[in-house]
N, C-alpha and C positions, 0 to 999 in steps of 0.2 A: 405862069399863065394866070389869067385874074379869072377871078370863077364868078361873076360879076353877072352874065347871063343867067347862070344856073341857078344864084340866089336869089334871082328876080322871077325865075318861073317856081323854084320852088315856094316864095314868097304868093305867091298866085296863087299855086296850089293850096295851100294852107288854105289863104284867103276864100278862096271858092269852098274848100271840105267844111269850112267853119260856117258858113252859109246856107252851105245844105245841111250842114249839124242841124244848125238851128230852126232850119226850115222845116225838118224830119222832125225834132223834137217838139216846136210849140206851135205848128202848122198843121202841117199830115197827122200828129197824131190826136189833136184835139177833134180836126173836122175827120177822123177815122172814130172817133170814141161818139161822138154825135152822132155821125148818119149808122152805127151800129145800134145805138138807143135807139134811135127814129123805126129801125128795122123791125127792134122787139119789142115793141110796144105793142102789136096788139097779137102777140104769140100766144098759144096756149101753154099750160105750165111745163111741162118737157121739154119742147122748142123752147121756152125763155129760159131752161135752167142749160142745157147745152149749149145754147145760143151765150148766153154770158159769160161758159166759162170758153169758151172757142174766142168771144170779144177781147175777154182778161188776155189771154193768152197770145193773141196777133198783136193786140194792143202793147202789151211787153216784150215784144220781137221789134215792133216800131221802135221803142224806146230805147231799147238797149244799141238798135243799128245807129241812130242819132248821137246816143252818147261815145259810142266805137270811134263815127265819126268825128266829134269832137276832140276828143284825146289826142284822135291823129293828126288832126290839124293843129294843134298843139306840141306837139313830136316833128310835124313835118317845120312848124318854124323854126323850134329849136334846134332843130338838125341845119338850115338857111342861114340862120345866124351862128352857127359855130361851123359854117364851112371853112375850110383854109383856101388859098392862094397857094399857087404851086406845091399842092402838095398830094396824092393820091391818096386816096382815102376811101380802100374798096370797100367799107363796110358801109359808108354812104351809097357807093354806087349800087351796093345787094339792095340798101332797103331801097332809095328810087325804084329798081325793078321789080322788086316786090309789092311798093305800092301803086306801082302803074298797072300790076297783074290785079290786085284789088280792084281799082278801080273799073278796067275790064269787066270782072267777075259782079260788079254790084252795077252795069250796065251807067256806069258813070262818064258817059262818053269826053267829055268836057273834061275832065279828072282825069280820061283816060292822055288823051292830046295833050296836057301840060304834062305831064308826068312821063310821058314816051319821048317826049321834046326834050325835057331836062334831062333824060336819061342820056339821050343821043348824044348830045350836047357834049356832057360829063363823059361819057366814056371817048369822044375825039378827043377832048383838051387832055384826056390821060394820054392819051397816045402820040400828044405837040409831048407832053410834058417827059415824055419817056425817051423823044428822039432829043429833045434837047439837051436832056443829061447824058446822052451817048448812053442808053440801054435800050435796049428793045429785044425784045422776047422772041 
């Protein structure tokens, strides 16, 4: 079976995670670090010394989720491009499900739809590829 679908949604996938990487990273966390400036500017000194370390600290929660996402989209192509053709590969098929559960979990809906789609997808062609060799479970 040609897995031809699957490395075109996971190719998507990536493409979309690396998007919102970068979108989390040099978007959301700049204009988060700005309108949190704007906020404590005119605080008295307590409010601006907990107010900045509460900023520092969401502020590196952004950041790190941005770069998470990165990585994985970096991981999700390379996993795209070293998929095989006729050949089952349930450690592929764990992580797709695990990063479709991700993507769920970080309210990534779009993420969530290619990644459930490729999962789908992937675990029928296992199941063409398994009556074809005459095994089935």
């Amino acid at each position: 079976m040609n897995r031809g679908l699957e490395r075109k949604l996971l190719f998507t996938g990536a493409g979309w995670n690396l998007f919102t990487a970068l979108l989390t990273i040099f978007s959301y966390h700049t204009w988060f670090n700005n309108q949190g400036a704007k906020q404590l500017g005119n605080a008295d000194g307590s409010t601006l010394l907990v107010g900045t370390h509460l900023l520092d600290n969401v502020s590196k929660v952004i950041l790190t989720f941005g770069l998470f996402m990165f990585v994985a989209s970096i991981l999700n192509f390379l996993i795209a491009v070293k998929l095989k053709d006729n050949m089952i590969q349930k450690k592929v098929l764990i992580w797709i499900g695990i990063w479709a559960a991700v993507q769920l979990a970080t309210m990534d809906v779009i993420g969530f739809v290619i990644y459930l789609l490729a999962f789908v997808i992937y675990f029928a062609k296992n199941k063409a590829i398994k009556l074809s060799n005459g095994v089935l479970e």
